[in-house]
C-alpha positions as CSV (number, residue, x, y, z in Angstrom):
1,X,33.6,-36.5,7.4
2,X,29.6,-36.7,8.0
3,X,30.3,-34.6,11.0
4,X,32.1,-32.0,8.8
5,X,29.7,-32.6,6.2
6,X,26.6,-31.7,8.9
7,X,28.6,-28.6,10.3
8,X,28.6,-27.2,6.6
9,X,25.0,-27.7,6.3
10,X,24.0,-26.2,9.4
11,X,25.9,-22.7,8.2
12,X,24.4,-23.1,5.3
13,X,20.9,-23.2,7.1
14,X,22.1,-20.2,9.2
15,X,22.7,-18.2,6.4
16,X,19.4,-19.6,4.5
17,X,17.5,-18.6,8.0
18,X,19.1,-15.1,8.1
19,X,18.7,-14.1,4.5
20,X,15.2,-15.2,5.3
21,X,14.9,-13.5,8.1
22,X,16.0,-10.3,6.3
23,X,13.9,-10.5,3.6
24,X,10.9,-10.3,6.1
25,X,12.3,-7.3,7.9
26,X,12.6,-5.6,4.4
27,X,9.0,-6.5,3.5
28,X,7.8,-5.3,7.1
29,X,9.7,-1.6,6.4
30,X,8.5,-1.7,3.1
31,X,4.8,-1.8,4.4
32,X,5.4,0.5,6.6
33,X,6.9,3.0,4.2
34,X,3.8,2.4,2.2
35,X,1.4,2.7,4.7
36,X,3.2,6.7,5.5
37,X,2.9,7.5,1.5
38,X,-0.7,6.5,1.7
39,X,-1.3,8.7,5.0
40,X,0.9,11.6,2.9
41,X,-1.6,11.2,-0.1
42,X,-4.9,11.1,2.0
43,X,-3.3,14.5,3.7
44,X,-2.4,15.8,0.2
45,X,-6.1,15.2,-1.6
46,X,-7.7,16.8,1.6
47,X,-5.6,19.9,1.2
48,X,-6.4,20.3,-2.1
49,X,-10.2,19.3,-1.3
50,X,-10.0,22.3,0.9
51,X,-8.4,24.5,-1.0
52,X,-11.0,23.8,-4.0
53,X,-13.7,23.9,-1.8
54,X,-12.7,27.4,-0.6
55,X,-11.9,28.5,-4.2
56,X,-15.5,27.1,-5.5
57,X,-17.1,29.0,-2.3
58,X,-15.6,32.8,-3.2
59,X,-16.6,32.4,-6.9
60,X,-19.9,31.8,-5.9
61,X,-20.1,34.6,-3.6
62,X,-18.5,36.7,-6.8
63,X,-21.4,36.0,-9.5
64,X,-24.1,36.2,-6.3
65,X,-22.7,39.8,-5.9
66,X,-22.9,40.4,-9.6
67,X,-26.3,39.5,-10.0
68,X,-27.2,41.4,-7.1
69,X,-26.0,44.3,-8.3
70,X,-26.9,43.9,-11.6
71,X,-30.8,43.3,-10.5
72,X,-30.7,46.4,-8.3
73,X,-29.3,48.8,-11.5
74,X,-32.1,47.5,-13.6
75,X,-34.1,48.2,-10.9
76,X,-35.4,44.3,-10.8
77,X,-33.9,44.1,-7.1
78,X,-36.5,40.9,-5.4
79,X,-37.8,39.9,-8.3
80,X,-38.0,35.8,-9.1
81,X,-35.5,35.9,-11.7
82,X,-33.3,37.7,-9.2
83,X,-34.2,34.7,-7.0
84,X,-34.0,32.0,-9.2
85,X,-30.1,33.2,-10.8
86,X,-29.2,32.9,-6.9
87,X,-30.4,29.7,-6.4
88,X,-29.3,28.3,-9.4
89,X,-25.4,29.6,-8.0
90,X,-26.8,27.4,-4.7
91,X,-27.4,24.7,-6.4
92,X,-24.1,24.7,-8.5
93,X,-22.1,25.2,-5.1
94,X,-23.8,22.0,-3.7
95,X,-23.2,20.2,-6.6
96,X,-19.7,21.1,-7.2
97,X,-18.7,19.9,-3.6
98,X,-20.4,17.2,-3.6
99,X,-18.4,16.0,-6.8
100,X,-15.3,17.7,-4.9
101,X,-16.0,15.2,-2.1
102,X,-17.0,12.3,-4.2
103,X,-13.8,12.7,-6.4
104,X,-11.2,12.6,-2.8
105,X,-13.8,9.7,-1.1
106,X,-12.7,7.3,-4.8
107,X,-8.8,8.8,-4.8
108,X,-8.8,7.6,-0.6
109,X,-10.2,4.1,-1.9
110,X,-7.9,3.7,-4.6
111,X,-5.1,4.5,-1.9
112,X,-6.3,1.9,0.4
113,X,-7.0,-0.6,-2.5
114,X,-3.3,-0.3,-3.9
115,X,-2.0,-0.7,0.0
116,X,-4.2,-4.0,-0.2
117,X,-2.6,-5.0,-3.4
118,X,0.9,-3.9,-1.9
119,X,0.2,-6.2,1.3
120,X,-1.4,-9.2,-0.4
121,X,2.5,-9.0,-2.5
122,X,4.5,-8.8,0.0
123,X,2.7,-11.7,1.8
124,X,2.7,-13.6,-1.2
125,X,6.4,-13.0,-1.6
126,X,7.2,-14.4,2.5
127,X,4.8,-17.4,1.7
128,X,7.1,-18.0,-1.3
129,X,10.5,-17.7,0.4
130,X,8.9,-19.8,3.6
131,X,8.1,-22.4,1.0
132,X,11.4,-22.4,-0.4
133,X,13.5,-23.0,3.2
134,X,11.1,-25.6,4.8
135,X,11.8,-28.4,2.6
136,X,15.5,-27.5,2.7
137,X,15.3,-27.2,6.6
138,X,13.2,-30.1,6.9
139,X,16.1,-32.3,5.2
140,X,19.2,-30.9,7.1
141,X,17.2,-31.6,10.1
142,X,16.3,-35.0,9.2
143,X,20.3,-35.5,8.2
144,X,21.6,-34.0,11.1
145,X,19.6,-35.1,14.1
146,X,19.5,-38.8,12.4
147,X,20.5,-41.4,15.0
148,X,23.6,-42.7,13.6
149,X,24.2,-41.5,10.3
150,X,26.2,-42.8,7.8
151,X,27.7,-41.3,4.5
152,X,25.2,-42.5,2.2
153,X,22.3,-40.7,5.0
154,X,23.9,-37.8,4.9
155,X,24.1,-38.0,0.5
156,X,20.7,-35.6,0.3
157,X,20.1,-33.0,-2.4
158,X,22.0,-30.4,-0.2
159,X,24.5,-32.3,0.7
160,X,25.0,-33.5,-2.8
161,X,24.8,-29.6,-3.7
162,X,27.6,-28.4,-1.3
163,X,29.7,-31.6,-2.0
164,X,29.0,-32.5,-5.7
165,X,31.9,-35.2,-6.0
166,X,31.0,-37.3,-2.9
């Protein structure tokens, strides 16, 4: 009977170990999965960095031609406010990229913060489920590798949970 009664336990502590062990394997894949979707979003904001950047770039060189041609019908062609309208669209330029940059540089930290928060969750999760199988672990082993147990030994909260009427 204790024997039979150890033998249960031990499959139970199998399949505790392996559900365990399967939960970690999920939350390793799941890191992993979230680790690609953050390199897929850093490639994503670059892109469309790029593609802003390039956009900003040929609207610029639009309104430079403009007023270049506009100062050289009104015969103004060299003058300072010729020169100051151009670098005003300079300036602009600079400015607008560097608030492109600026905006992909925060979306790239808040990628990197939600990976830390996704991390810190999972861990916090396999501490949980470590916490929950070492006492139980810790009991059967005690029960099981006893020197010469006897029924009442073997009467723990496990064994009183697999055999309620004993």
């Amino acid at each position: 009977m204790g024997l039979e009664a150890a033998t249960l336990a031990a499959i139970g502590l199998g399949t505790s170990t392996a559900a365990t062990a399967y939960g970690i394997s999920q939350n390793i894949k799941q890191r992993k999965a979230q680790q690609q979707i953050q390199k897929e979003q850093k490639a994503q904001n670059f892109a469309a960095q790029a593609d802003e950047q390039r956009q900003k770039i040929r609207e610029e060189r639009i309104r430079r031609a403009r007023i270049q041609q506009s100062a050289e019908n009104t015969g103004v062609s060299g003058s300072s406010g010729e020169s100051g309208a151009l670098g005003s669209l300079s300036t602009q330029l600079g400015a607008n990229m560097g608030s492109n940059l600026d905006a992909v540089d925060r979306g790239g930290r808040v990628s990197g913060l939600n990976q830390t928060a996704v991390n810190a969750a999972g861990n916090a999760q396999l501490a949980s489920q470590l916490a929950q199988w070492t006492p139980t672990a810790l009991r059967l082993g005690d029960s099981i590798f006893a020197s010469n147990p006897t029924s009442t030994e073997l009467q723990g909260p496990l064994i009183n949970t697999i055999f309620p009427n004993q």
